[in-house]
C-alpha positions in Angstrom: 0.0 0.0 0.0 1.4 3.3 -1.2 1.2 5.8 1.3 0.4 9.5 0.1 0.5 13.2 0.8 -3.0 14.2 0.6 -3.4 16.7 -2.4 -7.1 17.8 -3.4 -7.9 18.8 -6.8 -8.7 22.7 -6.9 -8.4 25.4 -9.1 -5.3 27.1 -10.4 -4.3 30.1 -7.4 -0.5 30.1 -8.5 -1.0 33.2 -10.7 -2.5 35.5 -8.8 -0.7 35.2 -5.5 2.3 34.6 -6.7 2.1 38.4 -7.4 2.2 38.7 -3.2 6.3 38.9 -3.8 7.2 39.1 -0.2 4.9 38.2 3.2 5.7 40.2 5.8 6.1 38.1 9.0 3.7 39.4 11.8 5.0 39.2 15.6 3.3 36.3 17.7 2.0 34.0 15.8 -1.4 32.6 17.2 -0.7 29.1 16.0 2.1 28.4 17.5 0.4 29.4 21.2 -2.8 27.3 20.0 -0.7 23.8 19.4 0.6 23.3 22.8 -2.8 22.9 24.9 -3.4 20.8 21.5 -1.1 18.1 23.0 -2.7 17.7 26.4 -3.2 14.2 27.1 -6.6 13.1 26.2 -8.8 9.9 26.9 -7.6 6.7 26.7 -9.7 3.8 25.1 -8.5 0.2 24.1 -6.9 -0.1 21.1 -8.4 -2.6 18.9 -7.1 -4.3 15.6 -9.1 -6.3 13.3 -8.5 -9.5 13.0 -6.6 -10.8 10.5 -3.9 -13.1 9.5 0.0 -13.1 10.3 1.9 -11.7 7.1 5.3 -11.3 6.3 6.5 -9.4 2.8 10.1 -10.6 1.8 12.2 -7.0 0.4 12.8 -6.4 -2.9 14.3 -3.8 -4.5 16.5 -0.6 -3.1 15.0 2.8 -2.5 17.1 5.9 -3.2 16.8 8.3 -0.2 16.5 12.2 0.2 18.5 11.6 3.7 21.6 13.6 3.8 24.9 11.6 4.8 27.2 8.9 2.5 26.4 6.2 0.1 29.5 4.3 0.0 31.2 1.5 2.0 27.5 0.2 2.6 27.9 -2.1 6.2 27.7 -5.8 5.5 24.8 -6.5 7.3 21.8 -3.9 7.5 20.9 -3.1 11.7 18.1 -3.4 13.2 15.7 -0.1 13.3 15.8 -1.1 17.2 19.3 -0.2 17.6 19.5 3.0 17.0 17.8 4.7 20.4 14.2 6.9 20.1 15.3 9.7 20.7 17.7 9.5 18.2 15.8 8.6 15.4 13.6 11.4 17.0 16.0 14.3 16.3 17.5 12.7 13.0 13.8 12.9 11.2 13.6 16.2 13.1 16.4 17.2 11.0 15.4 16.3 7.9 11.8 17.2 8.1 13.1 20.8 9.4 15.1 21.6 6.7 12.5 20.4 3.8 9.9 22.6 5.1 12.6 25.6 5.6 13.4 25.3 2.2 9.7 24.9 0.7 8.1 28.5 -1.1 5.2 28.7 0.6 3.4 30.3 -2.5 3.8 27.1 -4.6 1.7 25.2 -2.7 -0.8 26.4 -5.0 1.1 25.3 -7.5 0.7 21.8 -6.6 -3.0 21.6 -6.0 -3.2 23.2 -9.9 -0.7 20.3 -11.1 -3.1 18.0 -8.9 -6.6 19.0 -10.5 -4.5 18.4 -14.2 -3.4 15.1 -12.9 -0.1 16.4 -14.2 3.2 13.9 -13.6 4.9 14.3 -9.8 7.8 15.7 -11.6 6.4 19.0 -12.8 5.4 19.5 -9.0 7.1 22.0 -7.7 10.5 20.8 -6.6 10.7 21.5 -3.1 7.0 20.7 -2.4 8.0 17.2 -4.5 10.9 17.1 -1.7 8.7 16.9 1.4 6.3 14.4 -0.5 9.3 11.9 -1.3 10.8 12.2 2.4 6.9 11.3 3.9 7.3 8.3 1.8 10.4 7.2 2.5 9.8 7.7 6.3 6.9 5.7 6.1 8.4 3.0 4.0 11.3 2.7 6.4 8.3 2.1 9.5 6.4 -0.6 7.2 9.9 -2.2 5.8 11.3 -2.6 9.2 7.9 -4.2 10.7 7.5 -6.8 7.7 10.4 -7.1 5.7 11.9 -9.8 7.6 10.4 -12.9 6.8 12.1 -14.7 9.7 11.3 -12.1 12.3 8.8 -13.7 14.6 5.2 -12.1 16.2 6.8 -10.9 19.0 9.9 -9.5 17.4 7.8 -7.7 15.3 5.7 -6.3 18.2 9.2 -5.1 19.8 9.5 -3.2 16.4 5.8 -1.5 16.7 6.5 -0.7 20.1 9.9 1.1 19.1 8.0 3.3 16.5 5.3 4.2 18.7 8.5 5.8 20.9 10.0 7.6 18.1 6.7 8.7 17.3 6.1 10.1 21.0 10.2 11.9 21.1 9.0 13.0 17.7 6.2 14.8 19.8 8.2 16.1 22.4 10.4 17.9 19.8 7.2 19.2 18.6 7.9 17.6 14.6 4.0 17.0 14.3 5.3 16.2 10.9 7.0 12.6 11.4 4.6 12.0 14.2 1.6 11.8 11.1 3.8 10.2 9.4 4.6 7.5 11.5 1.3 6.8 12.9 -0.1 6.9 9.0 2.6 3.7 8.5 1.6 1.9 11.5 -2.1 2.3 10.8 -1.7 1.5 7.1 -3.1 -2.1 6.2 0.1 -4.2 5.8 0.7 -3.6 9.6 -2.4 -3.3 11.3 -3.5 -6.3 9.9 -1.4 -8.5 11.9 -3.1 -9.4 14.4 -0.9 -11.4 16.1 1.9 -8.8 16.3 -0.2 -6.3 17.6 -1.6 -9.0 20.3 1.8 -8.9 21.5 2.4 -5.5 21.7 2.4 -4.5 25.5 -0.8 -2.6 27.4 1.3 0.2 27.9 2.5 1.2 24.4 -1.1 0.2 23.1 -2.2 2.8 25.2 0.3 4.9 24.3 -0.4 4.1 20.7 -4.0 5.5 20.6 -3.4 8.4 23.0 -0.6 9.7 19.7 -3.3 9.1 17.3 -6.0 10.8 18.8 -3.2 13.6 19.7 -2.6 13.6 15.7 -5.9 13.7 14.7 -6.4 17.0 16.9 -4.0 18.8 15.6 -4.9 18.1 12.0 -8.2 18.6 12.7 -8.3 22.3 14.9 -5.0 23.7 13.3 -6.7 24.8 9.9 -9.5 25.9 12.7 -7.2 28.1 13.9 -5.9 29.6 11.2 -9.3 30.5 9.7 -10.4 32.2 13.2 -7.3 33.7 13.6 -7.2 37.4 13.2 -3.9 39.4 12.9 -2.8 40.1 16.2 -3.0 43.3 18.3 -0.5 44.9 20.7 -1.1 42.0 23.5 -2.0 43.2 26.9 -0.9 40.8 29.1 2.9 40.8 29.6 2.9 36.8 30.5 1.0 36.0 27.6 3.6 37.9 25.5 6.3 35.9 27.3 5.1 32.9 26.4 4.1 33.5 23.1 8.4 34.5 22.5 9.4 31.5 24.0 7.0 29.5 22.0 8.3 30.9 19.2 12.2 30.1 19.8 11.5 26.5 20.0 12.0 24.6 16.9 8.7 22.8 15.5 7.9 21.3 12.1 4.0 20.8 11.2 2.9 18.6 8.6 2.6 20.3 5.2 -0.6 18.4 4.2 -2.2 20.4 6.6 -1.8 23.2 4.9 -2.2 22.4 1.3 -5.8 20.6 2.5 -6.8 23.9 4.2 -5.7 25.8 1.0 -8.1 23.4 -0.9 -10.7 24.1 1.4 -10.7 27.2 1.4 -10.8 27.4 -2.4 -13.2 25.2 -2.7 -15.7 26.9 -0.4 -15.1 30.5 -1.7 -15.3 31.6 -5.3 -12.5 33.8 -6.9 -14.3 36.4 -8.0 -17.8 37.9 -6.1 -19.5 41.1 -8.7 -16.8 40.6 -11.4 -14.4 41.8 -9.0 -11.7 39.6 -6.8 -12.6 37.7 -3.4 -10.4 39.8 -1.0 -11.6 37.9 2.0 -10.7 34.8 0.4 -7.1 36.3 -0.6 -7.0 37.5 2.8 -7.4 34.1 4.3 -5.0 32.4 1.9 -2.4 35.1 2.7 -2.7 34.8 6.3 -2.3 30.6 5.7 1.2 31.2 3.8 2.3 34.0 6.8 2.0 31.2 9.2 4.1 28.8 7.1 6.7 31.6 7.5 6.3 32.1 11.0 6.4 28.0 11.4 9.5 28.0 8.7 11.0 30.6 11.1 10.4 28.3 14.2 11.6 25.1 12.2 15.1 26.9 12.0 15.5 26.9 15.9 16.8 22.9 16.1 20.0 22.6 17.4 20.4 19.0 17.2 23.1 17.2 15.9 23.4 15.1 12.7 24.2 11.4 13.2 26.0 9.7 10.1 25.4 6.0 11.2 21.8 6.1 11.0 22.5 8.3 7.7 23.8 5.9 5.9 21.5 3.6 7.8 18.1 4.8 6.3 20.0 5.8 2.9 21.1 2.3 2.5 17.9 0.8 3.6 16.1 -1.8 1.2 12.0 -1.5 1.2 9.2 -3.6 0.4 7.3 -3.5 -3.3 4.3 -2.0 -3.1 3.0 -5.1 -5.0 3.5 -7.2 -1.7 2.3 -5.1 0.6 
């Protein structure tokens, strides 16, 4: 099963906005203050897999990776994905994820739900949108690849595995990268993986729990962050000195949202409001679509503030990774 980066058909809004040269970057940005209370630990109900039967997809064929680091003198033997501590895989996808959303123009997201409606080829997507897609899907290749692809890898080595993802996925969390913490969850939810029903029967209580508490977290913040940015108004001189405080500190910490988000409330948006109103431009909608891309800026800034450190094992690790076919999923 090919996992995929959401992109609705809509009309063409490249044009137009990509007139808006610059964006200025407002002070305080509301989102950032509205995803922490976001993250508050919910209810807790049983997780529950439907039953199915034990499967276990051989690997096939090599995946070239976006992953920064060397390609040569490949180790012998690949290592285990359990290894190579949470928190470290936590900060490495950090990295990555940070940079490809620094480096994306937030403009041409409207590019690619144009390309999308013409069912135009991936590759006339524009590149650094095309980036962040390729990286999702290697992330979540490397989660389903490490959980089947060994054919000799028994139920409960395979629950060990689960149980290790569900950890990166909560350090992903901590480091607020809401972006490998979809991803993640998206692979371990995906069909080749939660229909083993074995496995997952001998995944502990704990992580289960753990498990389902992440995805309703996810599902939150996917859900009321496009909220938020269509209530959001720009903000005013704020009154209260704390709340100013906090808003600053928020904004020094590094985070990295998922950019589905965005393109699916762009797509929205377009979808519910019409272009023109009297023969003469929307404003309100060009407001709202302005005010989306001045929070990717504001969330570009914040993605800069990482100041983690690059590990080259797990580099050439996940570069030198083999994955499943998507025919034996």
């Amino acid at each position: 099963m090919l996992l995929t980066l959401s992109l609705l058909p809509a009309p063409a809004l490249f044009a137009r906005l990509q007139s808006c040269q610059t964006l200025a970057l407002e002070p305080d940005s509301p989102l950032l203050t509205e995803l922490e209370p976001l993250l508050e630990t919910g209810s807790i109900s049983k997780l529950r897999m439907p039953p199915c039967t034990e499967s276990a997809p051989k690997t096939t064929t090599k995946v070239s990776c976006a992953c920064p680091g060397p390609a040569n003198n490949q180790p012998r033997k690949m290592a285990s994905i359990t290894t190579f501590p949470a928190k470290l895989l936590a900060e490495q996808f950090t990295l990555m994820d940070a940079e490809l959303f620094q480096n994306v123009v937030p403009y041409q997201c409207h590019s690619s739900i144009r390309i999308q409606q013409n069912k135009e080829v991936n590759a006339q997507l524009p590149p650094t949108v095309l980036a962040v897609i390729i990286h999702y899907h290697h992330v979540a290749h490397c989660v389903t690849t490490t959980c089947l692809g060994d054919p000799s890898m028994k139920a409960e080595d395979r629950a060990r595995v689960v149980e290790h993802w569900i950890k990166v996925a909560k350090e992903c969390l901590a480091l607020r990268n809401y972006c490998s913490v979809h991803t993640i969850l998206c692979a371990l939810q995906s069909h080749p993986v939660r229909q083993l029903k074995t496995t997952w029967g001998e995944v502990s209580r704990k992580s289960a729990r753990k498990f389902q508490r992440l995805c309703t977290q996810d599902k939150k913040v996917n859900r009321d962050v496009p909220m938020k940015m269509a209530i959001c108004r720009l903000p005013a001189r704020e009154k209260n000195p704390q709340r100013t405080q906090m808003r600053q500190r928020l904004q020094k910490k590094g985070a990295v949202p998922f950019l589905g988000t965005f393109i699916m409330y762009l797509d929205r948006l377009d979808i519910a409001m019409k272009d023109f109103v009297d023969g003469k431009n929307n404003m309100l909608k060009m407001t709202k679509e302005i005010k989306v891309l001045q929070e990717m800026q504001r969330l570009q800034v914040a993605a800069g503030q990482y100041t983690l450190l690059r590990d080259a094992e797990f580099a050439l690790w996940f570069q030198s990774m083999e994955r499943l076919s998507d025919t034996k999923r």
